[in-house]
GUTORTOR-462201 format. One record per residue (C-alpha): residue in one letter; x, y, z. Coordinates in pm, whole numbers, padded with zeros to 5 digits. Layout:
<nuros>
 aa     px     py     pz
  A      X      Y      Z
...
</nuros>
This chain:
<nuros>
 aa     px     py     pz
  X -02244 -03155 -00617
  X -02388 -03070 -00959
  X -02382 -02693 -01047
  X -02726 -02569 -00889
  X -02894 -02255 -00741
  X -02779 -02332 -00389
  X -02512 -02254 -00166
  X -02314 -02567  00002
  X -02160 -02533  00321
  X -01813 -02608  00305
  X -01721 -02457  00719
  X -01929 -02232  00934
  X -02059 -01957  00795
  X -01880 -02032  00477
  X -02044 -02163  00154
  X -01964 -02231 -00198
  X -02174 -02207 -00497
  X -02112 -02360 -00878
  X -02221 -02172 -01113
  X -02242 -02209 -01508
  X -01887 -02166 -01682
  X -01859 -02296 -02040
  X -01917 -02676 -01960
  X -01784 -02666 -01644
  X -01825 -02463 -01313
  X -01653 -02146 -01151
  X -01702 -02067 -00781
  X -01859 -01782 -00589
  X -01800 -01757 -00203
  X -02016 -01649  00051
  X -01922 -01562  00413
  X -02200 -01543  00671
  X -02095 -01300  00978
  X -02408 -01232  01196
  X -02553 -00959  01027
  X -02262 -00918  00742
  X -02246 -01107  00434
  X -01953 -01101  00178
  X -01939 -01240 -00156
  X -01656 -01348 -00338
  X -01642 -01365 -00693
  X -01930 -01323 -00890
  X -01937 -01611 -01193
  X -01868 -01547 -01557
  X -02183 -01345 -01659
  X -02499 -01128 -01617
  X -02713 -01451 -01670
  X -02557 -01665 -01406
  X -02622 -01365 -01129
  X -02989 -01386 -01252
  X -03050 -01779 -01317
  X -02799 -01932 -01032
  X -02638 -01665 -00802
  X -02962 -01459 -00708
  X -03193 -01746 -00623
  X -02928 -01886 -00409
  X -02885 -01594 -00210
  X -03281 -01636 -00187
  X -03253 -01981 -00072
  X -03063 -01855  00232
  X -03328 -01582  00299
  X -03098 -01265  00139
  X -03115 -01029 -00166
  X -02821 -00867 -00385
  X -02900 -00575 -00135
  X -02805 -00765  00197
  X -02464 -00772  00083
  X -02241 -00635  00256
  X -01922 -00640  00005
  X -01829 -00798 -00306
  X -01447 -00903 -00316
  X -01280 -01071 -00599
  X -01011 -01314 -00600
  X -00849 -01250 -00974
  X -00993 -01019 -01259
  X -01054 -01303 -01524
  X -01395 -01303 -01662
  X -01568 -01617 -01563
  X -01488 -01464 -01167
  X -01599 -01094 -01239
  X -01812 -01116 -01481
  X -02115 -01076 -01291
  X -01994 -00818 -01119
  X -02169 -00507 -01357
  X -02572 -00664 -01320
  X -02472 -00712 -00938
  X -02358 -00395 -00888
  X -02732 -00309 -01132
  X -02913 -00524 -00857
  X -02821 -00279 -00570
  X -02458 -00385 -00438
  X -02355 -00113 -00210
  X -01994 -00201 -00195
  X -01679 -00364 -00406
  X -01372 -00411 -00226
  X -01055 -00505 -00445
  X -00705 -00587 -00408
  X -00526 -00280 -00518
  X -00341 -00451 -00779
  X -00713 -00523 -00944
  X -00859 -00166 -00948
  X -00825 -00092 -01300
  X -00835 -00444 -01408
  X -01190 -00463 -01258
  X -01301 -00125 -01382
  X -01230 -00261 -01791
  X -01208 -00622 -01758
  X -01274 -00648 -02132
  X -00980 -00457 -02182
  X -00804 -00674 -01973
  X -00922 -00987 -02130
  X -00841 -00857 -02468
  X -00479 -00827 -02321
  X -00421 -01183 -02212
  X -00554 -01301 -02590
  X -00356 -01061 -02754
  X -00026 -01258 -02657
  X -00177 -01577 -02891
  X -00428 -01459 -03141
  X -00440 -01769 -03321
  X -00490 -02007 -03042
  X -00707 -01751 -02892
  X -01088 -01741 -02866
  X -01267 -01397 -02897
  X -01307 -01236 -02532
  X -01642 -01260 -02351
  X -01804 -00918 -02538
  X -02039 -00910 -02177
  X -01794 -00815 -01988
  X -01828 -00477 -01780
  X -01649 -00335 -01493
  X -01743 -00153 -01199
  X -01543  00096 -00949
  X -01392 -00007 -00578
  X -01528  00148 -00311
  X -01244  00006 -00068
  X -00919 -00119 -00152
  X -00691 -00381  00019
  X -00317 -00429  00068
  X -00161 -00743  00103
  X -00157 -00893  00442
  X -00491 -00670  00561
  X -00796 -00780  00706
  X -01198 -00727  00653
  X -01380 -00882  00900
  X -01151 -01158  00981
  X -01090 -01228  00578
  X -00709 -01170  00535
  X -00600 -01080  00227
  X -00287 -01308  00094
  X -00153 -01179 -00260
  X -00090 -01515 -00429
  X  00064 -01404 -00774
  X  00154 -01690 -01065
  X -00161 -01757 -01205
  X -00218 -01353 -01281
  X -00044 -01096 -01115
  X -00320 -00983 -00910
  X -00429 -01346 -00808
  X -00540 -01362 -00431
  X -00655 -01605 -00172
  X -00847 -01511  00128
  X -00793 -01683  00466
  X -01028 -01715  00736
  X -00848 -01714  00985
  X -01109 -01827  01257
  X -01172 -02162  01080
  X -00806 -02167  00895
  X -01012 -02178  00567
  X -00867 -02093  00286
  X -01055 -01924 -00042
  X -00803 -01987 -00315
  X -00985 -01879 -00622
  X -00779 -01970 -00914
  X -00457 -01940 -00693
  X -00405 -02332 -00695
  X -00428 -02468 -01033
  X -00294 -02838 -00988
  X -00338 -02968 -01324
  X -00601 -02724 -01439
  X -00974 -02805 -01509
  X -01049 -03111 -01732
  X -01131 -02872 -02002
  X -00844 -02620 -01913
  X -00599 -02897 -02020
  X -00324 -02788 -01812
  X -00253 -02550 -01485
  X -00241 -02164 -01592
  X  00064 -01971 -01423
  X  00163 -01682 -01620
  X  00448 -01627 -01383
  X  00577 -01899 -01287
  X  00865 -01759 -00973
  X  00580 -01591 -00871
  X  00364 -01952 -00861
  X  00622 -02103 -00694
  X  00663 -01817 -00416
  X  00285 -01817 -00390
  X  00268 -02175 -00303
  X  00580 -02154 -00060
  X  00409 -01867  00133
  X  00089 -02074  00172
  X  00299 -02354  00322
  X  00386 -02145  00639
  X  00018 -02055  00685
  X -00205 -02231  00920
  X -00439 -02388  00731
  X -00704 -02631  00826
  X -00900 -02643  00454
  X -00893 -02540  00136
  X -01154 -02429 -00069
  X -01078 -02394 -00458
  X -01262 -02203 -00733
  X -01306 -02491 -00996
  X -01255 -02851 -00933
  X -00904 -02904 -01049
  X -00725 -03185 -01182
  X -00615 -03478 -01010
  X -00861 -03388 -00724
  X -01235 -03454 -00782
  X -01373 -03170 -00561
  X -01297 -02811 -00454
  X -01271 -02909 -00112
  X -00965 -02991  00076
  X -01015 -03079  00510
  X -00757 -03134  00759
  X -00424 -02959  00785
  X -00230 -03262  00674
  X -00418 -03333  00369
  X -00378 -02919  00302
  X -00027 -02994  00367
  X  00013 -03279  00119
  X -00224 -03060 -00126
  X  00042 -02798 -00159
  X  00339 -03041 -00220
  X  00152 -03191 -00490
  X  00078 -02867 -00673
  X  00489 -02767 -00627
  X  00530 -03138 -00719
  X  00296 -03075 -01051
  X  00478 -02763 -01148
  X  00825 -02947 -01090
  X  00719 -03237 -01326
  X  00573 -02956 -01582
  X  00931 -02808 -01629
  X  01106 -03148 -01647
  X  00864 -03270 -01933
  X  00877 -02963 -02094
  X  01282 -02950 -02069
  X  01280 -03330 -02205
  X  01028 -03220 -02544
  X  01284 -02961 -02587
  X  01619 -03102 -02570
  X  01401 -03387 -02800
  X  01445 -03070 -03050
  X  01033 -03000 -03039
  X  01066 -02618 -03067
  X  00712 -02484 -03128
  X  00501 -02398 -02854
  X  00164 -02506 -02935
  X  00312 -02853 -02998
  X  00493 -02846 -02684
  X  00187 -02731 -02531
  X -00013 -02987 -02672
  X  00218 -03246 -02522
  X  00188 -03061 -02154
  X -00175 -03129 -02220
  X -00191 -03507 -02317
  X  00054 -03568 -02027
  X -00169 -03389 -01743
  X -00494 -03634 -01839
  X -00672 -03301 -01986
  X -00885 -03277 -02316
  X -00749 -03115 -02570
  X -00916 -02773 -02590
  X -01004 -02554 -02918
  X -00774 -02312 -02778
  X -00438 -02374 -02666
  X -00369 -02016 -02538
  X -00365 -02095 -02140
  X -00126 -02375 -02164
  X  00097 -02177 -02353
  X  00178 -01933 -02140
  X  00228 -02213 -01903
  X  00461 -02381 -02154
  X  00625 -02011 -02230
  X  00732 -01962 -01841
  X  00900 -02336 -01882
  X  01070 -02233 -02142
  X  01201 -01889 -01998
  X  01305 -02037 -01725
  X  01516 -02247 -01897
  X  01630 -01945 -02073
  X  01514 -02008 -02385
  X  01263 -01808 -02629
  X  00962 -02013 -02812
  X  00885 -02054 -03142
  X  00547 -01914 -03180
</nuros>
């Protein structure tokens, strides 16, 4: 499905829309529940709320103000950054993981943060950015209306997926990275025991289908049905990670020390483009390297 100003229905009651992200697409959730509606992540800016996200509420007969809560999977910008002209639109409520409360309140600060680690492969952060205030915060492990809340840390620390656990559908956000976006170049895990752990946890879950926040690399769609095919889905992202330290562990003992290059190389060997900026795949690259115990060569 091209990006458009429509939800598709990916279960019952549960619906995914594309909206605009820098040439590609970052997804926003919607959960029907009789007379309760929940959002989940609101697209990278003020202009995809008004262009895509607000006429395809409309298409399903709803306003901004028929919401009943806005939850967010990760604070990065192109999943919260719609969240200020929402919240300007009449949301009445913004339920967060706790461990995204002051992330969400200044998500430029935030994004400023992750940059700051590799100005020069860095590009400026999104200057639209503006936060808003929970009304309700989750813990780990709780449930809002049959949404449970499953911290899934590795590709931030305040990464999480939402089950629903009457369909076993799983909302992964940015959780599951496989081999990153085709203009990401690589998976993003800035912690990479915690990637690992995430993954494992998500094994022992029920889980009938996933549904992922960007159509990641070396799957064509978001959409993953059928337990088994979940199953072999989460093997092959622990399988990707697995092969991400062994190539990176060969470059090295090949005596390639700098981290760009080796990033670069992580890149070229995942089927990505090369992007302008090299800063995700580096801290990828960086979390190979530590846990090989070595430092890199900025």
């Amino acid at each position: 499905m091209a990006t458009g100003v429509y939800f598709e229905e990916v279960g019952s009651g549960l619906y995914l829309l594309r909206t605009p992200f820098s040439g590609t697409w970052s997804g926003v959730y919607l959960v029907r529940r009789s007379d309760r509606v929940y959002v989940l992540d609101s697209g990278a800016s003020a202009a995809g709320v008004d262009d895509c996200l607000v006429p395809a509420l409309g298409a399903l007969g709803l306003g901004v103000g028929d919401v009943t809560a806005l939850l967010n999977t990760h604070t990065h910008g192109d999943h919260v950054g719609g969240n200020y002209r929402l919240r300007e639109l009449g949301l009445r409520r913004c339920v967060s993981y706790a461990g995204s409360v002051a992330k969400l309140r200044d998500p430029l600060r935030y994004s400023k943060l992750i940059r700051a680690a590799f100005p020069a492969h860095s590009p400026a952060p999104p200057p639209v950015l503006r936060g808003i205030d929970a009304d309700v915060v989750m813990q780990d492990g709780e449930s809002l209306d049959g949404l449970r809340l499953l911290h899934s840390p590795g590709h931030d620390s305040d990464t999480v997926c939402y089950l629903d656990e009457a369909s076993g559908t799983l909302l992964t956000g940015d959780s599951l990275q496989g081999n990153g976006t085709i203009l990401q170049g690589s998976a993003l895990y800035m912690d990479l025991p915690g990637y690992v752990h995430s993954i494992e946890r998500l094994q022992a879950e029920k889980i009938e289908r996933v549904v992922m926040g960007h159509a990641y690399l070396p799957w064509d769609e978001p959409v993953i049905e059928g337990a088994a095919k979940v199953r072999d889905f989460l093997a092959a992202n622990l399988a990707i990670v697995a092969a991400n330290g062994r190539r990176v562990a060969s470059w090295y003992s090949e005596g390639v020390r700098d981290l760009p290059e080796l990033s670069r190389r992580l890149i070229a060997s995942c089927d990505g483009r090369q992007p302008e900026y090299l800063f995700l795949t580096m801290y990828t690259v960086r979390e190979h390297l530590r846990a090989m115990g070595v430092m890199p060569a900025c």
